[in-house]
LOKOLTOR-328252 format. One record per residue: y negated, z, x of N, C-alpha, C in turn; residue in three letters. Coordinates in steps of 0.2 Angstrom, whole numbers, padded with zeros to 4 digits, always signed. Each point is the difference from the previous one (the first is absolute). Example, Ala and Ser with C-alpha at 12.3 -4.5 7.8 and 13.67 -1.06 7.14 Angstrom:
residues 2
+0028+0039+0066-0006+0000-0004-0006+0000+0004ALA
-0005-0004-0002-0006+0001+0004-0005+0003-0004SER
This chain:
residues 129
-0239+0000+0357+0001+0004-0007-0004+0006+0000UNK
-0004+0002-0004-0004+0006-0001+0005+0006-0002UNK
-0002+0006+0003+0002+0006-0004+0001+0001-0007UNK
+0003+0005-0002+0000+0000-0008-0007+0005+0000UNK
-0003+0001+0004-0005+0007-0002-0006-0003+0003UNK
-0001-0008+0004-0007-0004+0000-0002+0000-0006UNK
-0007+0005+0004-0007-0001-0007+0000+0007-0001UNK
+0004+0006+0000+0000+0005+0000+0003+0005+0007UNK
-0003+0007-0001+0003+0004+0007+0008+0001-0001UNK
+0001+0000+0005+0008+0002-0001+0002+0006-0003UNK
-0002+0008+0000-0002+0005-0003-0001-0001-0008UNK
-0002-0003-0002-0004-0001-0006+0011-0005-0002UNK
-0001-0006+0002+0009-0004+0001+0004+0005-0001UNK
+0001+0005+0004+0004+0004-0001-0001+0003-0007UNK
-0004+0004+0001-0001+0004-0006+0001-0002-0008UNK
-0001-0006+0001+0001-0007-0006+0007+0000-0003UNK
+0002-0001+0009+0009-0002-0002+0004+0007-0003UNK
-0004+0006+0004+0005+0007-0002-0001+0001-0009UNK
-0008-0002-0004-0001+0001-0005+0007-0007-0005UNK
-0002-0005+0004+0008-0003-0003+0004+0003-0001UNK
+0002+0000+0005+0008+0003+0002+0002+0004-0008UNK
-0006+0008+0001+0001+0005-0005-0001-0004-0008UNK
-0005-0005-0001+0002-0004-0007+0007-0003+0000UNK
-0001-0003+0005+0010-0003-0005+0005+0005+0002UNK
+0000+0004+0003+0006+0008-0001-0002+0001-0006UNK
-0004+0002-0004-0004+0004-0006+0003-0004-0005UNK
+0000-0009+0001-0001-0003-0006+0010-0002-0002UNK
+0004+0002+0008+0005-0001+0001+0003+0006-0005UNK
-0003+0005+0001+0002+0009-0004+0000-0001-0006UNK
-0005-0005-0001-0002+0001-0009+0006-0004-0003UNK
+0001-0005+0006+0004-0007-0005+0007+0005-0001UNK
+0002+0003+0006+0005+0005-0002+0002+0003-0004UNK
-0005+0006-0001-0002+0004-0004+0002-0005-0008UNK
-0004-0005-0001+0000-0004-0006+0005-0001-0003UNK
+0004-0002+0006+0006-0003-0001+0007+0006-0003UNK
+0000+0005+0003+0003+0004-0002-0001+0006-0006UNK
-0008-0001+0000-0003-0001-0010+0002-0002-0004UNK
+0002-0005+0000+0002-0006-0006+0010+0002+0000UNK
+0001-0001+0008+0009+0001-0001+0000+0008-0005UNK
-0003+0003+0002-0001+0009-0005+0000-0004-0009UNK
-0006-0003-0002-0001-0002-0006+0007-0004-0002UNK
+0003-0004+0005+0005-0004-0003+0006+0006-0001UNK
+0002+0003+0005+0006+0007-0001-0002+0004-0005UNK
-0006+0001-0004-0001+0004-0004+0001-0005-0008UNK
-0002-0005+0003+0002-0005-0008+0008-0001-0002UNK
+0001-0002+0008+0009-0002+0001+0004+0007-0005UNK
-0003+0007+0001+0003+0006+0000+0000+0002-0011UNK
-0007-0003-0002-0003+0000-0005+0005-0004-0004UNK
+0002-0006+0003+0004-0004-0004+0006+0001-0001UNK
+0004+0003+0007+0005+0001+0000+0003+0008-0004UNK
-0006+0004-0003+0000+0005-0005+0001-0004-0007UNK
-0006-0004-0002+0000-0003-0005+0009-0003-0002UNK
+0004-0003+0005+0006-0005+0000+0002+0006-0001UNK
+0002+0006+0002+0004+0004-0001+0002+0004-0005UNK
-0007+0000-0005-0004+0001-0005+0008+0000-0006UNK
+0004+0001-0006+0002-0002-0004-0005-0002-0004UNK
+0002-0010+0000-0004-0004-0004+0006-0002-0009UNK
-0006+0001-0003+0002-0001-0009+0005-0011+0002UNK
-0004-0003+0003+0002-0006-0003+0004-0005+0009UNK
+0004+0000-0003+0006-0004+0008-0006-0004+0004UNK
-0004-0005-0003-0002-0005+0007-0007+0005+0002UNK
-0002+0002-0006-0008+0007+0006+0004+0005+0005UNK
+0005+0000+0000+0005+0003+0006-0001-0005+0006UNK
+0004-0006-0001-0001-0005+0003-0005-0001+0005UNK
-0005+0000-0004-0008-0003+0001-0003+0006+0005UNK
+0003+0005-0001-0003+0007+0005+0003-0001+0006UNK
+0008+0000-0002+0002-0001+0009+0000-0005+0003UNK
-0004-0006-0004-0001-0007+0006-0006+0002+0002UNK
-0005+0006-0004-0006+0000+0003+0000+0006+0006UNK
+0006+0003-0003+0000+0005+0007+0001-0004+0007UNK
+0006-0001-0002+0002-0003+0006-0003-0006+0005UNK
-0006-0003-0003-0004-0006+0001-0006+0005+0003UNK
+0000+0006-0003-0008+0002+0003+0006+0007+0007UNK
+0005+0000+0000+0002+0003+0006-0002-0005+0006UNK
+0002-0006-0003+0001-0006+0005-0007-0001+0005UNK
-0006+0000-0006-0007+0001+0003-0001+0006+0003UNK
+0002+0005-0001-0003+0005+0004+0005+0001+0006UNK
+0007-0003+0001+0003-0001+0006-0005-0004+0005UNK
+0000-0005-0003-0005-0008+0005-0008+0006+0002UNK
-0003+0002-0005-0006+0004+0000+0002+0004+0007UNK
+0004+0005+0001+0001+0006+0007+0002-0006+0006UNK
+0004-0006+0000+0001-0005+0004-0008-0002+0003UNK
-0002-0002-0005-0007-0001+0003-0006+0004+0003UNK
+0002+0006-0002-0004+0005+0002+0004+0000+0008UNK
+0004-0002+0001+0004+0003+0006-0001-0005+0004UNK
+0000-0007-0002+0000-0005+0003-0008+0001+0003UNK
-0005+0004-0004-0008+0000+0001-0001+0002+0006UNK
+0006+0007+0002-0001+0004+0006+0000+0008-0004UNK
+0001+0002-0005+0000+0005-0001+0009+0003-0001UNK
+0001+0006+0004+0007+0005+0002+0005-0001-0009UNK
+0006+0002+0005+0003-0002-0007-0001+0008-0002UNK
-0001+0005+0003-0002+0005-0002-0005+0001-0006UNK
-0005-0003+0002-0007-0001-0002+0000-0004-0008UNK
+0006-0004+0000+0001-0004-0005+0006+0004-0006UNK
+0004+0001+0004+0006+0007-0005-0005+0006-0001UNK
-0005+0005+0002-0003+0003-0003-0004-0003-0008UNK
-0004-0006+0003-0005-0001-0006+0003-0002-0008UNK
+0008-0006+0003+0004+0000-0006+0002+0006-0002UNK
+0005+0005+0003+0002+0007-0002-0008+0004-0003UNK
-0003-0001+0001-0005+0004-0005+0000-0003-0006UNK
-0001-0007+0002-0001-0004-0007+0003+0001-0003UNK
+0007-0002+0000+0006+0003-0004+0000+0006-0005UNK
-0002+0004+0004+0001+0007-0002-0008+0003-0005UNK
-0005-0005+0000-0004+0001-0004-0003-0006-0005UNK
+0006-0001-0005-0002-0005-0007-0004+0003-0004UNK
-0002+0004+0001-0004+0003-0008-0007-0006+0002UNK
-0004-0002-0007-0006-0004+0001-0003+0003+0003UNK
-0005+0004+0001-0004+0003+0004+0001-0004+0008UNK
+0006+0005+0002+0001-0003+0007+0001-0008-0001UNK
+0002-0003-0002+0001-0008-0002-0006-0002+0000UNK
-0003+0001-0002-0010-0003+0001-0002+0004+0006UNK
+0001+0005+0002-0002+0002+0007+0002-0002+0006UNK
+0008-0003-0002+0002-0004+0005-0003-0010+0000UNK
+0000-0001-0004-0004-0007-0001-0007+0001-0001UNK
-0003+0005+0000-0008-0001+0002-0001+0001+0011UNK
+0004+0004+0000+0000-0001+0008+0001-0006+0002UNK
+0007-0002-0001+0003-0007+0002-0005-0003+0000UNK
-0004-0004-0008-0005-0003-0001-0008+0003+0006UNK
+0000+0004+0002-0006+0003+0003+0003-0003+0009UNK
+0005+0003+0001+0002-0004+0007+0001-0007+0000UNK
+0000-0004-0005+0003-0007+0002-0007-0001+0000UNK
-0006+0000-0003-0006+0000-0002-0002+0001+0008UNK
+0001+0006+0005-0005+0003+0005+0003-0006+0005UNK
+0008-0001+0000+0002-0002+0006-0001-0011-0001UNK
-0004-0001-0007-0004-0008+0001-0005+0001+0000UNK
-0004+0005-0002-0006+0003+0000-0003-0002+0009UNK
+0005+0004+0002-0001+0000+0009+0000-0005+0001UNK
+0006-0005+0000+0001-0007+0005-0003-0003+0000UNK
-0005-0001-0008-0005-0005+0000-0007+0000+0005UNK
C-alpha cells in the first residue's frame, strides 16, 4: 500500500493537510454562522407576525388568519435556532441572534437581517463547492 503523500515530499503532505484542516473549520464557521442567520430572520418574521396577530383587526377571520400565521412562523423560527444548534452553534449564540431579531422589526433591520442571512448561506455553499 503507498503512502498518502507518494509522488510528493512529506513537508509539502503536511502542509496540504494543515491548509485543509483550516478550509473545512472555516467552511464549518460559515455553515454555523448561516445557520443562526436565517434562525434571526425567522424570530424576526415570527416576532412581526405575532405584532401584526395582536394588531386589533376590523373583520373576525383576518384575526384568525394572523394568529395561524403567527403561530406557524414561531413554529419555523423554533425548528430554525434547533438547527442552528443541531449545526454546532452555543445555545448562547443562538438566543442572542433571535433576542436581537426580535427586538428589531422595523424594515430597515428586516432587510438587514435577511440580506446577511442571504449573504451567509451564499458564502457558506459558495465554500463547499
Amino acid at each position: 500500500m503507498a503512502a498518502p503523500w507518494s509522488g510528493i515530499s512529506l513537508k509539502k503532505w503536511v502542509k496540504e493537510r494543515k491548509q485543509k484542516r483550516k478550509e473545512e473549520a472555516r467552511l464549518y464557521r460559515a455553515e454555523v454562522h448561516a445557520a443562526v442567520s436565517v434562525a434571526g430572520v425567522a424570530a424576526a418574521l415570527a416576532a412581526i407576525a405575532a405584532e401584526n396577530a395582536a394588531a386589533p383587526a376590523g373583520a373576525g377571520s383576518a384575526g384568525i388568519r394572523e394568529t395561524a400565521v403567527a403561530s406557524a412562523a414561531a413554529l419555523v423560527a423554533e425548528q430554525c435556532a434547533r438547527v442552528a444548534e443541531a449545526a454546532g452553534a452555543s445555545r448562547d449564540q443562538v438566543s442572542a441572534a433571535v433576542g436581537a431579531a426580535r427586538a428589531s422589526t422595523d424594515a430597515g433591520n428586516v432587510f438587514t437581517l435577511t440580506a446577511a442571512a442571504a449573504t451567509c448561506t451564499y458564502g457558506s455553499h459558495f465554500q463547499a463547492t
